[in-house]
Each structure stands twice: as C-alpha cells, then as structure tokens.
N, CA, C and O of each residue as an XYZ file, in Angstrom:
252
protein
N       0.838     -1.185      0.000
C       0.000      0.000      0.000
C       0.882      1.246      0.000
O       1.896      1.388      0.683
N       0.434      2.011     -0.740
C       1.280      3.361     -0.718
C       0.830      4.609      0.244
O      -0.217      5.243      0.113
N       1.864      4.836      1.264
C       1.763      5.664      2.132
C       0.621      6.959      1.655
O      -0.506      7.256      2.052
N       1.593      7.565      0.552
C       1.247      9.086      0.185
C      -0.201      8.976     -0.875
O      -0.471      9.818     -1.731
N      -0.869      7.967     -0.633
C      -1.989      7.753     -1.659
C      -2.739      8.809     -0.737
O      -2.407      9.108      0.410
N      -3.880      9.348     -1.503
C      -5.162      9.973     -0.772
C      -5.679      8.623     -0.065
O      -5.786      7.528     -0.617
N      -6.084      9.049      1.764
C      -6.579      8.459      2.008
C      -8.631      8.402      1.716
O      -9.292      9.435      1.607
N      -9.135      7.230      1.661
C     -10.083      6.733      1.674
C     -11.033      6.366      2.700
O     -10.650      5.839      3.745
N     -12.364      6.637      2.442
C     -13.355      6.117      3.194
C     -13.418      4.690      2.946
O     -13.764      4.118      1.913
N     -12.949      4.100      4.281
C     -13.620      2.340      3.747
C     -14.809      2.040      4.420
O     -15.524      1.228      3.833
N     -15.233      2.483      5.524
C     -16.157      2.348      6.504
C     -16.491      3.556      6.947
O     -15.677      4.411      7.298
N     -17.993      3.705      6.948
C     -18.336      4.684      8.474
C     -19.684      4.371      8.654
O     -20.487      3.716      7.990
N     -19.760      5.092      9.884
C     -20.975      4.588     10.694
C     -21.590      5.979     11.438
O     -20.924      6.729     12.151
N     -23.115      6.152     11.080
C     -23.732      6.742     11.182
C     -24.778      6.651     12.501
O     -25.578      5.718     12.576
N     -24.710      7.641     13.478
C     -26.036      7.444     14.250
C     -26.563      9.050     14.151
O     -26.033     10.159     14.226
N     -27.570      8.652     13.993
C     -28.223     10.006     13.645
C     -28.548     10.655     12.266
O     -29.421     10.251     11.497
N     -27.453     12.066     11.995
C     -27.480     12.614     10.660
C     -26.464     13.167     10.493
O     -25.903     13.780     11.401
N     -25.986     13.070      9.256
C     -24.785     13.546      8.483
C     -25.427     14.530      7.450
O     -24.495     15.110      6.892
N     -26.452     14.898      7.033
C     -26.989     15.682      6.338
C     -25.907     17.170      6.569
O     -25.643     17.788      7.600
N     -25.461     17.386      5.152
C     -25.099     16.903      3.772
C     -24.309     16.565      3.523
O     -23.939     16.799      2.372
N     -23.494     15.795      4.374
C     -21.780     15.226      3.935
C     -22.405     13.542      3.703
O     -21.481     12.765      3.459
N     -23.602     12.969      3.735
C     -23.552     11.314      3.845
C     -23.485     10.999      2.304
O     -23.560      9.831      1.921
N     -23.393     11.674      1.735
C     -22.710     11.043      0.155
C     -21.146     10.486      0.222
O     -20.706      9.466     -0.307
N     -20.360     11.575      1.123
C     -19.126     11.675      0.642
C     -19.130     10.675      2.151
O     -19.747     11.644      1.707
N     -19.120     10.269      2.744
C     -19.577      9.051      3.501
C     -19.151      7.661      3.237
O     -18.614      6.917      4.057
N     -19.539      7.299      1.618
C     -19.313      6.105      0.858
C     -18.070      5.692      0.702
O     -17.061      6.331      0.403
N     -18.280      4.166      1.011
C     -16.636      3.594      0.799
C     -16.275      3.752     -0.913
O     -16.959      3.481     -1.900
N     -14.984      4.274     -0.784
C     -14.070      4.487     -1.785
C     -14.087      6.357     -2.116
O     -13.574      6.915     -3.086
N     -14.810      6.977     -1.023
C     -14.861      8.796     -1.282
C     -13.728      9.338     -0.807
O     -13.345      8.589      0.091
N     -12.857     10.401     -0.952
C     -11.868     10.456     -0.169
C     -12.331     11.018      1.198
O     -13.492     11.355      1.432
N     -11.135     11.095      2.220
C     -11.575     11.337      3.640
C     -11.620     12.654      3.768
O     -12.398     13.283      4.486
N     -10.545     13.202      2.873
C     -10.100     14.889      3.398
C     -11.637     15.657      3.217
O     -12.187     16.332      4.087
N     -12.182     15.355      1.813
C     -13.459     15.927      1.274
C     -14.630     15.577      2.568
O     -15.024     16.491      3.291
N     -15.070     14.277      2.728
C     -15.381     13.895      3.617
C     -15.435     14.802      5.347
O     -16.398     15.221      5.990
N     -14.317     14.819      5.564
C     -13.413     15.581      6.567
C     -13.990     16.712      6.683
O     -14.810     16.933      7.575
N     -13.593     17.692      5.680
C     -14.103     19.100      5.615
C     -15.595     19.419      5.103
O     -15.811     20.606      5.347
N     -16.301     19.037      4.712
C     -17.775     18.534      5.167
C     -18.103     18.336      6.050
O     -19.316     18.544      5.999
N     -17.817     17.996      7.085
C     -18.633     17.530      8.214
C     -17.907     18.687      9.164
O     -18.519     19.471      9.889
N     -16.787     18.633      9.033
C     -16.146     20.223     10.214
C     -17.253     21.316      9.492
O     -18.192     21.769     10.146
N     -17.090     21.568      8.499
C     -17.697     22.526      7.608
C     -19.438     22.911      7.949
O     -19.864     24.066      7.922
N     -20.116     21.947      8.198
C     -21.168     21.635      8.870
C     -22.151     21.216     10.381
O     -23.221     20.707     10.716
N     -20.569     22.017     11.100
C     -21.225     21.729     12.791
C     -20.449     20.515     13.918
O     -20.314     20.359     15.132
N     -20.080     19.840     12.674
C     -19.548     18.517     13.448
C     -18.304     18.549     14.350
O     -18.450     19.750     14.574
N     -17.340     18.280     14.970
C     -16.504     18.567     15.677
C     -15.549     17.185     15.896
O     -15.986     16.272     16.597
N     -14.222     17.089     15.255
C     -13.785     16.054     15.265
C     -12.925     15.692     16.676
O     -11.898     16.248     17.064
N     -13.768     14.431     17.414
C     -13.210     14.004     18.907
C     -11.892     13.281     18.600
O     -11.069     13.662     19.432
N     -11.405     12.485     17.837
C     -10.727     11.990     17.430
C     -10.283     11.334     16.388
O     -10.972     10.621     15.659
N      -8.803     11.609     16.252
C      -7.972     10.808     14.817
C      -6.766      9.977     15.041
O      -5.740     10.499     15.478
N      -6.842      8.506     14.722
C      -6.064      7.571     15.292
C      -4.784      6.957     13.666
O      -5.145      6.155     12.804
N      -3.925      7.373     13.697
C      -3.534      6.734     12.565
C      -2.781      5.107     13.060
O      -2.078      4.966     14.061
N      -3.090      4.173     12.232
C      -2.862      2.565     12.228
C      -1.954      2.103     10.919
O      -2.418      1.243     10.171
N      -0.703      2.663     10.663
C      -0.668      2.484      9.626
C      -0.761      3.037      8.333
O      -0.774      4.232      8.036
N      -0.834      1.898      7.474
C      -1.989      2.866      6.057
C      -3.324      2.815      6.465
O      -4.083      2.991      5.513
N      -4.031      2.593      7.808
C      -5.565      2.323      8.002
C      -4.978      3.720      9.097
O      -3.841      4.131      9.327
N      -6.613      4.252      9.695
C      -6.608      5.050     10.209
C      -8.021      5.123     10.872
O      -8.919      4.554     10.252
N      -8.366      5.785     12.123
C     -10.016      5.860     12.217
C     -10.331      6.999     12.989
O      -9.609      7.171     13.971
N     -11.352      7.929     12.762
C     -11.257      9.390     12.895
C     -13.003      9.229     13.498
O     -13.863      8.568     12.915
N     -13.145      9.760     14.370
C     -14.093      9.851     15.203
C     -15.336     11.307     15.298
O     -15.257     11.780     16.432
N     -16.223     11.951     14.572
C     -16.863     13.459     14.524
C     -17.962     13.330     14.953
O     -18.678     12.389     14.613
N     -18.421     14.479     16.003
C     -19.731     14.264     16.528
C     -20.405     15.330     16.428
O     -19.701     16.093     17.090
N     -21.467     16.071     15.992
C     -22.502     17.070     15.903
C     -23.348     17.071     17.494
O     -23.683     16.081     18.145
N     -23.520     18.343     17.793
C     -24.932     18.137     18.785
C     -25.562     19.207     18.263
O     -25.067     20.281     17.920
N     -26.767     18.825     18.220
C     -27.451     19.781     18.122
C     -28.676     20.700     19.338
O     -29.279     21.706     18.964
C-alpha cells in the first residue's frame, strides 16, 4: 500500500445525521473531502487515530 496515496473512506458509521456530507460518507470517497464537510457543517472532530496505512477518525454534531 502506498503511504502518500489519498486516504479513503472504507467504513463509516452513522447514528443520527450527516446531512449533507452522507454522500461523501461512501466507501471508496476520499476522507479529506469527507473531513471538511462535516467540520464545515457543525460537526466537531473528537478523534484521529492513525494505524498504519488504516486510520479511524471519530466526529460528533450536537445539536
């Protein structure tokens, strides 16, 4: 696997609403886009764990 690739959505998991980032949501979207969508929209990222070339990033909204 190549380090410097754009990373990827392979998984995520939804409780609640992602309204309007749950497109970019889908496995194979990139994360950064993803990423700044959801900061962009209220959300607030609790955490980012890098594993590697895997990684898992944690954002929560309250409303």
């Amino acid at each position: 696997m190549d380090r410097q690739a754009p990373r990827t959505v392979v998984e995520a998991t939804v409780i609640g609403s992602a309204n309007p980032c749950g497109r970019l949501l889908a496995q194979g979207q990139r994360y950064r886009s993803a990423a700044h969508c959801l900061l962009d929209n209220g959300f607030e990222q609790i955490t980012a764990e890098r594993l590697g070339v895997f990684g898992v990033a944690v954002f929560v909204r309250e409303y």
